[in-house]
N, C-alpha and C positions, 0 to 999 in steps of 0.2 A: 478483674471483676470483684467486685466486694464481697462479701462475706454477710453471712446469716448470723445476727445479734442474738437470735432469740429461742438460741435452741440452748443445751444444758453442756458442759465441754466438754463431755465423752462424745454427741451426737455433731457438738460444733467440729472437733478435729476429723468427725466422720465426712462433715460436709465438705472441708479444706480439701482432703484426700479427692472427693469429686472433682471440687475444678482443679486437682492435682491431673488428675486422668485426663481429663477433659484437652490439658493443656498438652498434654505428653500423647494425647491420641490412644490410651489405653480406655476403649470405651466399654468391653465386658466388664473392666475390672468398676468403673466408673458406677456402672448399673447395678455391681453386689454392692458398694456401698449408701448407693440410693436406698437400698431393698432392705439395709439393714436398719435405714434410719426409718422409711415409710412404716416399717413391718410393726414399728413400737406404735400400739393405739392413737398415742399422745401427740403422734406427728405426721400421723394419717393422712394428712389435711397439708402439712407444711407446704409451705408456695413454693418458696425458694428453692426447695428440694425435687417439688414435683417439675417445676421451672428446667432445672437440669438434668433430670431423669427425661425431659423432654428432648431435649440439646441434645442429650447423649445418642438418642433413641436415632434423632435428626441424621445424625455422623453415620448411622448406623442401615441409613438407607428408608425408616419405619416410618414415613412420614407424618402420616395420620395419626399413628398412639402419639407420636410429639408434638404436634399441636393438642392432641387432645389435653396431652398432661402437661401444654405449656399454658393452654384455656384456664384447666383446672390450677394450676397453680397462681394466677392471677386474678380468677375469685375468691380465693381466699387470701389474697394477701394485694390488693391494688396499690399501697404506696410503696411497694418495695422495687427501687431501682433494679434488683437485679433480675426479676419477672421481665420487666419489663423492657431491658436490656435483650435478653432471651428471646422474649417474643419478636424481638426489632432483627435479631442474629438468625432467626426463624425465616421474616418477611423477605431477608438479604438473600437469604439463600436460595429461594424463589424468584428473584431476580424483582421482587415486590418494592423496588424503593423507596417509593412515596409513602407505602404503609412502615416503612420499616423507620425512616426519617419521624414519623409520627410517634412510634414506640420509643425512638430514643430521645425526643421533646419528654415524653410523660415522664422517661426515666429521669432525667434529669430538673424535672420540678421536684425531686424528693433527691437527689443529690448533686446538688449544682456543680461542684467542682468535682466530679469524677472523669478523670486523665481519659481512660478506656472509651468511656463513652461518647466525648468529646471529639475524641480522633476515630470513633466507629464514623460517629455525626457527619465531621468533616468529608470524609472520603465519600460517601454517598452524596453530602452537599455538589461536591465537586464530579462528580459523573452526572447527577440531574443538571448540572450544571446553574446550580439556587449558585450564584456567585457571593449577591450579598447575606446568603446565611454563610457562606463560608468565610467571606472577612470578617462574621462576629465570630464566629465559633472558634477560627484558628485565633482573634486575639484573646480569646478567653486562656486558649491555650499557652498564648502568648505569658501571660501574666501569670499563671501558672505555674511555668516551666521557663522561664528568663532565661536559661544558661544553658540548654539547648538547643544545638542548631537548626534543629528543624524545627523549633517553634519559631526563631526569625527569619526563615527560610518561607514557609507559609505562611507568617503572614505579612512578609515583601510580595510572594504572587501572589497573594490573594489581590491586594491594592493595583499589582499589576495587571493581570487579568480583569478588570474593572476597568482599566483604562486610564488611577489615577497614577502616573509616571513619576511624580514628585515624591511624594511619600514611599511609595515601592521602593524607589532610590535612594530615601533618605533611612530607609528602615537598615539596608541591604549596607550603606555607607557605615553605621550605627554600629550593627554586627563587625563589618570587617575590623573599625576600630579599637571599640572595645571588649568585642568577643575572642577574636580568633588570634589564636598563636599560633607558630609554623607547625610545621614543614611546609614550604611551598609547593606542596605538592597536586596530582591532577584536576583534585579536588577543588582547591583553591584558585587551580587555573580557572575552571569550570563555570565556577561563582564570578571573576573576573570577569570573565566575559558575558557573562548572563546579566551581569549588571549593566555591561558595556549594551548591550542588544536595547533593554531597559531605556537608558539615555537614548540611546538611537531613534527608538520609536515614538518618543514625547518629540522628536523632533529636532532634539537639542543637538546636532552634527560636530557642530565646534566642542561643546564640551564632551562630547562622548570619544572624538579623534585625541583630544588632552590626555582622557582618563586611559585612551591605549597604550599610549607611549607612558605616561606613566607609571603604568604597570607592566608595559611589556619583559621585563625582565623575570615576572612571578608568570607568567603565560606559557604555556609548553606548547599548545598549539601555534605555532610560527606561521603556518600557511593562513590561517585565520586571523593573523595579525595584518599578514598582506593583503589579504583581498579586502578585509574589513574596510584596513584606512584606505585601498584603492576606493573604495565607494567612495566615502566618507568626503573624499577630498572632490570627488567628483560632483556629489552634490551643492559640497564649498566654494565649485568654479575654481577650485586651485589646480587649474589642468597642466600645469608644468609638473606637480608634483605627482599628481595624478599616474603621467606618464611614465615616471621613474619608475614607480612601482609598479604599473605594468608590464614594464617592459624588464622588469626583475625578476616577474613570476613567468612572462614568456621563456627565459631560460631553463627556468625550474618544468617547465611541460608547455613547448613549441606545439602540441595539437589539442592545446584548453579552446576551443572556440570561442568563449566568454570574452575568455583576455585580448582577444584580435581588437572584438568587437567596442571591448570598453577605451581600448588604446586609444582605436578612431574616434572615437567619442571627445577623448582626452585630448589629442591634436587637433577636434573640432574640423574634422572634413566631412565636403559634405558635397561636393562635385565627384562624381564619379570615375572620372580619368584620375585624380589626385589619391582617391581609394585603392585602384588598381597597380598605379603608383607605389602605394605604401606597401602592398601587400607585396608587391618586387621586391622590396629592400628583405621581409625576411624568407621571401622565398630563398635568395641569395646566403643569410645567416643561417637558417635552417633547409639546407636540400634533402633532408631523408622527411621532413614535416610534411602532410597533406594538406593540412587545415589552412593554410593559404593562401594554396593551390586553388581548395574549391572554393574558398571562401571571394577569392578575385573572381572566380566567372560571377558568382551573383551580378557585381556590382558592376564588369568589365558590360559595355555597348560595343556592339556593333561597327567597325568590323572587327575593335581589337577582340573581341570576343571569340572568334571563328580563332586567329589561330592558337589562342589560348586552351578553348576548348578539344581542339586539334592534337595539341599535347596530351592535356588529359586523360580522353579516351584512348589515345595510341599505347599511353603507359598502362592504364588498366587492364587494355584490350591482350596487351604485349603478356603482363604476367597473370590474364587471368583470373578476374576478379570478379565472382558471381554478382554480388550485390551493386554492383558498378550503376547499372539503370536508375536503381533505389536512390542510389548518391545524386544523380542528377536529374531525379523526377521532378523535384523543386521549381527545376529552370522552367519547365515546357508553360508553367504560368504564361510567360513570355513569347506567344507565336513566333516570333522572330530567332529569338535563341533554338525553339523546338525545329525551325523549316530548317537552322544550320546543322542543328547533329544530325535530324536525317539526312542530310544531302552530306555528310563526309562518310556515313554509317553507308550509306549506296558507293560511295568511292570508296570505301577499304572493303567491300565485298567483292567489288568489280576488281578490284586490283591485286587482293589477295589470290583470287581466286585463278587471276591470270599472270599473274608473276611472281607469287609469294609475298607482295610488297604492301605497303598502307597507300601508296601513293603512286603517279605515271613516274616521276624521276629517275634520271636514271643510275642518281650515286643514292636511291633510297636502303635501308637496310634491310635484306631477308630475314623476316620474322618466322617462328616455330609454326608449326602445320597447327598447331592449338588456337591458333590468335582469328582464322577463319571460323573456328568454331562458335567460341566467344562472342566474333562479330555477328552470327548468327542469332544466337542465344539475346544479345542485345539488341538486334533489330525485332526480332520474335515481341519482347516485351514493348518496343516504343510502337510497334504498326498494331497491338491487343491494345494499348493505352490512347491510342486516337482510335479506336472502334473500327479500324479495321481489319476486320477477322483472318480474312483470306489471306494475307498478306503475310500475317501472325502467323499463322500454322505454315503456309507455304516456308518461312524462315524455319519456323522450329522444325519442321518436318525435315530440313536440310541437314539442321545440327544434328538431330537423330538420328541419318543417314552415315551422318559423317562420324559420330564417337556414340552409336548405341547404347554403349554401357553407363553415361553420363547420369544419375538421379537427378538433378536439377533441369533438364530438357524437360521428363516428363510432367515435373512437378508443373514447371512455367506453360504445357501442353496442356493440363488438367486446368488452371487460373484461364487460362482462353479460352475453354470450353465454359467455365463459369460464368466469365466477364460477355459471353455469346449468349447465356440463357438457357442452356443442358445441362444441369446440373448431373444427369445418369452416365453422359459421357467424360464430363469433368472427374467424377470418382473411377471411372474405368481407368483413367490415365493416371491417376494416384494410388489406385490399386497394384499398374503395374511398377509403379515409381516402390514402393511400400515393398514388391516381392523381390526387389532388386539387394533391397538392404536392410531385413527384417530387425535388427538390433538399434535400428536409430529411431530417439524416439520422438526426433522433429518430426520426419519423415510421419510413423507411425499416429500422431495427433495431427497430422496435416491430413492423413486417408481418412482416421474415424470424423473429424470436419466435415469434410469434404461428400461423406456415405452418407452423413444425416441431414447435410441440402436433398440430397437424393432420396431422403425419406427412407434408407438403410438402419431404421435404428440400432436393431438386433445385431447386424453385424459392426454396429461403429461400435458398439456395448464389446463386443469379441475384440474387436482391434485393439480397445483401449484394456482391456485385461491381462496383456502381453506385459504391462509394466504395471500393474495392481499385485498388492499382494496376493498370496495362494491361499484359497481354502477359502475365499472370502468373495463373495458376488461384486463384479466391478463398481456394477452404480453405487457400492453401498459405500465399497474404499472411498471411490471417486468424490462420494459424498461426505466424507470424515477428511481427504483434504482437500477440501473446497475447492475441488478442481470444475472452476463457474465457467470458465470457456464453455466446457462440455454441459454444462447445464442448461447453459444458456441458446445453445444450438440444438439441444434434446428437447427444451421448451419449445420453440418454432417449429422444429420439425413436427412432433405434436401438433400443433396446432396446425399446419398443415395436413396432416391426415386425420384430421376431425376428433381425434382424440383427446376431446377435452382435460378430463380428470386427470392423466396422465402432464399434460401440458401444465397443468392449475399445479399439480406435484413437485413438478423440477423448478418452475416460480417461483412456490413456496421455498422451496429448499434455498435457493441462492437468496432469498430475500432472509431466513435463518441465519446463512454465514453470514450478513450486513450484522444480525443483531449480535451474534457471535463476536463477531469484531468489537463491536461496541462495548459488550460487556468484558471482554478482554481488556480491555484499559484498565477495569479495576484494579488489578493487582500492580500496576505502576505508579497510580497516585502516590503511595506508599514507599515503594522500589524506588525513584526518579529523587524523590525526595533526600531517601537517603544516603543513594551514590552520587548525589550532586550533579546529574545529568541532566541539567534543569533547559538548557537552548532545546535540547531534543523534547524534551518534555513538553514545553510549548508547541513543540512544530504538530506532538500528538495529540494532543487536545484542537489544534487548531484544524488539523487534518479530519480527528473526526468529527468534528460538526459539520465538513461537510461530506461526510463519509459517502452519502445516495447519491450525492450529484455522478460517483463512477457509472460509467458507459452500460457495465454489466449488470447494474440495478437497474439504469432507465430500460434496458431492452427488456428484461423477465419484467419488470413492472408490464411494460405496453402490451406485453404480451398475454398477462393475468387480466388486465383492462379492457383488451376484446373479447377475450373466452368470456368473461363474465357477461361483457352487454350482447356477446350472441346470445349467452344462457339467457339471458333478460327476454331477449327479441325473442327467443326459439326454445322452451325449455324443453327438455328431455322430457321424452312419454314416458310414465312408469310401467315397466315390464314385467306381467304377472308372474309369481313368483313361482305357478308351477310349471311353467317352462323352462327348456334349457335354454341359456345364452347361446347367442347366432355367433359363431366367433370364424363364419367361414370369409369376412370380409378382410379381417384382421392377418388372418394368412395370406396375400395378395401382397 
């Protein structure tokens, strides 16, 4: 920040000491030097002083005397960049962007080339996301500061952010050449690839697959070298080569489901027996891999399907595997696929139960007294996922009979009563599920869920406390770390029992952490910058602009959006104010 020309150099050294403070965070000490320069008649008035007695005041929590005496310092002194700097550092801090981008225009009509204010400019250009003030601002910077990496750093993204591919590329080429000396280190991996992304997305595949191999020897990330040119070549149609490298990265992690997917891509199959097929060969190379496994029933028809699926379920069933249903919900798309698992899920019930076995056979293998349970537990979820109820609980009611002490029974017994329309008996069942193993805290967010369908606010508020910090009211923790699940199900339930305000409260709050988020960026444009984390960097920016499209925003928005237009349709009576509030509803 500049400096004050026009004070006398006992009072000038006095000023330096301020933004000495200022910079070091010592802001009592900052404020006696203000005090000593104001207190002399002659500088009563000083701008640039009161400017920073303002700033200081700011740091210091006093909002209001620091705007006062940030006001007061820039009527008496309007062309002084560093008022005006202050007052923009002021607006920033408020989260005032657009006012603060404007104070730092004015500053800089009276100091064009100031570094500080330049790169304040930029970082807000780039969170408003003004793109093309930030291609001018960071080339000003550019030129400024030539030998600099991040002044060729930003303004390569700026040009690419903008969409123009070419120059971003030729800037970033420009740098590598005649800026940068080694080490080859992560840094310069980082840049390599960020350039490589660059090419990619102008289109250019061929020259961007060149510049990999080119450089892959400066690249530490190796796994990103492989899946890159896997694309790369796939969109080249060079699927022989394609294939190499998938089937190279299949080594390196047999249950990547991506690489299954791109292989087949790359071999260009596209008949379904020839998929099931393929996926034989590494079922065979990889026997402990799943991703094969499930990945063949997709594609496999009818009837090699059955005993495909056959296996499947018998291994799951066999060791046990809660989420098993979850794995193969996907399928039941397919009536066909769905009428087969039920009809083997009715044979290893009927079978287990009458000879221990999956199957009539008679060299079949004696399975563990667990694998009937399972079978239970797995037909419970497929007869509650086709709607029927009876059927549902009649299974789950077996498996509970048969291993009581299970937590996942009750939990899957509470989701049927949900997916049936009782929400009071669905949290009975999770209540008992929750008392069975008080320390877990799935279990535990799954009860207080489940209490606030049922309109339980009060005690889903207790449930969730058990893992809140102490001494501290849940909502408030819950609310400091954005834990939106529960906000979001607090708002509904609310709005369910007519409790507007309440309901418009928890909205608001989750609709806060969106802008919380948003404003969190800031402190990366800078960060990202400097540790050359520039691939990620894009993904964040690109992430948050679309940050509201999340689930959790549309449902508290919808939800802010009714209360309001009931409010509209119905507004609240005003309640004279010498009465007591009727609060005998609100206990019910």
């Amino acid at each position: 920040m500049p400096h004050s020309n026009s004070l006398p150099p006992k009072e000038n050294a006095l000023f330096k000491r301020i933004l000495r403070c200022y910079e070091h965070k010592q802001y009592k000490n900052g404020l006696k030097f203000a005090k000593q320069i104001l207190s002399n008649p002659k500088f009563a008035e000083h701008g640039e002083t009161l400017a920073m007695k303002g700033l200081t005041l700011n740091c210091l929590g006093r909002k209001d005397e620091a705007y006062e005496y940030v006001r007061r310092g820039l009527r008496n002194d309007l062309k002084s960049p560093v008022c005006w700097h202050v007052y923009g550092l002021l607006q920033r801090s408020d989260k005032k962007y657009d006012e603060a981008i404007k104070c730092y225009r004015n500053a800089l009509k009276w100091e064009k080339e100031n570094i500080q204010i330049l790169r304040d400019l930029s970082l807000l250009q780039i969170q408003m996301r003004d793109l093309e003030g930030y291609k001018d601002t960071r080339y000003q910077l550019f030129i400024l500061r030539p030998t600099q990496r991040a002044s060729w750093i930003g303004f390569a993204m700026s040009y690419h952010l903008l969409g123009d591919y070419e120059i971003a590329n030729s800037i970033l080429d420009a740098y590598r050449t005649n800026q940068m000396k080694g080490p080859y280190d992560y840094e310069h991996s980082e840049l390599l690839l960020y350039q490589n992304m660059v090419l990619a997305e102008s289109g250019q595949y061929e020259r961007a697959l060149q510049h990999l191999h080119k450089f892959q020897s400066q690249i530490l990330d190796k796994l990103s070298i492989k899946e890159t040119s896997g694309e790369y070549y796939l969109k080249l149609k060079r699927f022989k080569d394609a294939e190499a490298v998938y089937e190279d990265l299949l080594k390196r992690n047999p249950e990547n489901v991506m690489y299954y997917q791109k292989l087949v891509e790359a071999k260009q199959l596209s008949d379904p027996d020839e998929k099931v097929a393929f996926y034989d060969v590494y079922k065979k190379e990889y026997p402990r891999a799943i991703a094969p496994r499930r990945l063949q029933l997709t594609e496999a028809c009818l009837p090699a399907f059955e005993s495909l699926v056959d296996e499947y379920l018998r291994h799951g069933l066999h060791k046990g595997i809660p989420p098993l249903f979850m794995d193969l919900r996907s399928l039941y798309a397919d009536q066909s696929k769905a009428d087969t698992i039920e009809k083997l899920i009715e044979q290893y019930m009927d079978c287990l139960s009458k000879s221990g076995t999956f199957g009539p056979k008679a060299d079949e293998i004696k399975q563990p007294a667990s694998a009937l349970l399972w079978t239970y537990y797995f037909a419970a979820q497929h007869y509650d996922y086709k709607q029927d109820t009876d059927r549902a609980l009649k299974y789950i009611d077996a498996a509970i009979d048969h291993t009581p002490t299970l937590i996942e029974l009750y939990i899957v017994k509470g989701r049927i009563y949900k997916h049936a329309g009782d929400p009071v008996r669905a949290y009975g069942w999770l209540e008992e599920a929750q008392a069975m193993d008080t320390a877990d805290r799935y279990v535990n967010s799954k009860c207080a869920r489940y209490m606030l369908r049922a309109g339980h606010v009060q005690r889903a508020e207790d449930m969730c406390a058990k893992f809140t910090r102490e001494g501290v009211p849940a909502t408030e923790n819950l609310n400091e770390m954005q834990c939106m699940w529960f906000q979001t199900e607090a708002a509904a339930a609310y709005q369910r029992l007519k409790q507007w305000g309440e309901a418009l409260k928890k909205a608001h709050e989750v609709d806060r952490h969106f802008s919380e988020i948003m404003e969190d960026q800031f402190d990366f444009h800078s960060y990202c910058m400097r540790k050359m984390t520039l691939r990620s960097y894009v993904g964040l920016l690109r992430l948050e602009d679309v940050l509201r499209a999340h689930p959790f925003y549309f449902r508290c928005a919808r939800v802010a959006i009714q209360v309001y237009l009931r409010l509209y349709a119905h507004p609240l009576q005003d309640v004279p104010q010498t009465q007591e509030p009727d609060t005998g509803e609100l206990e019910h």
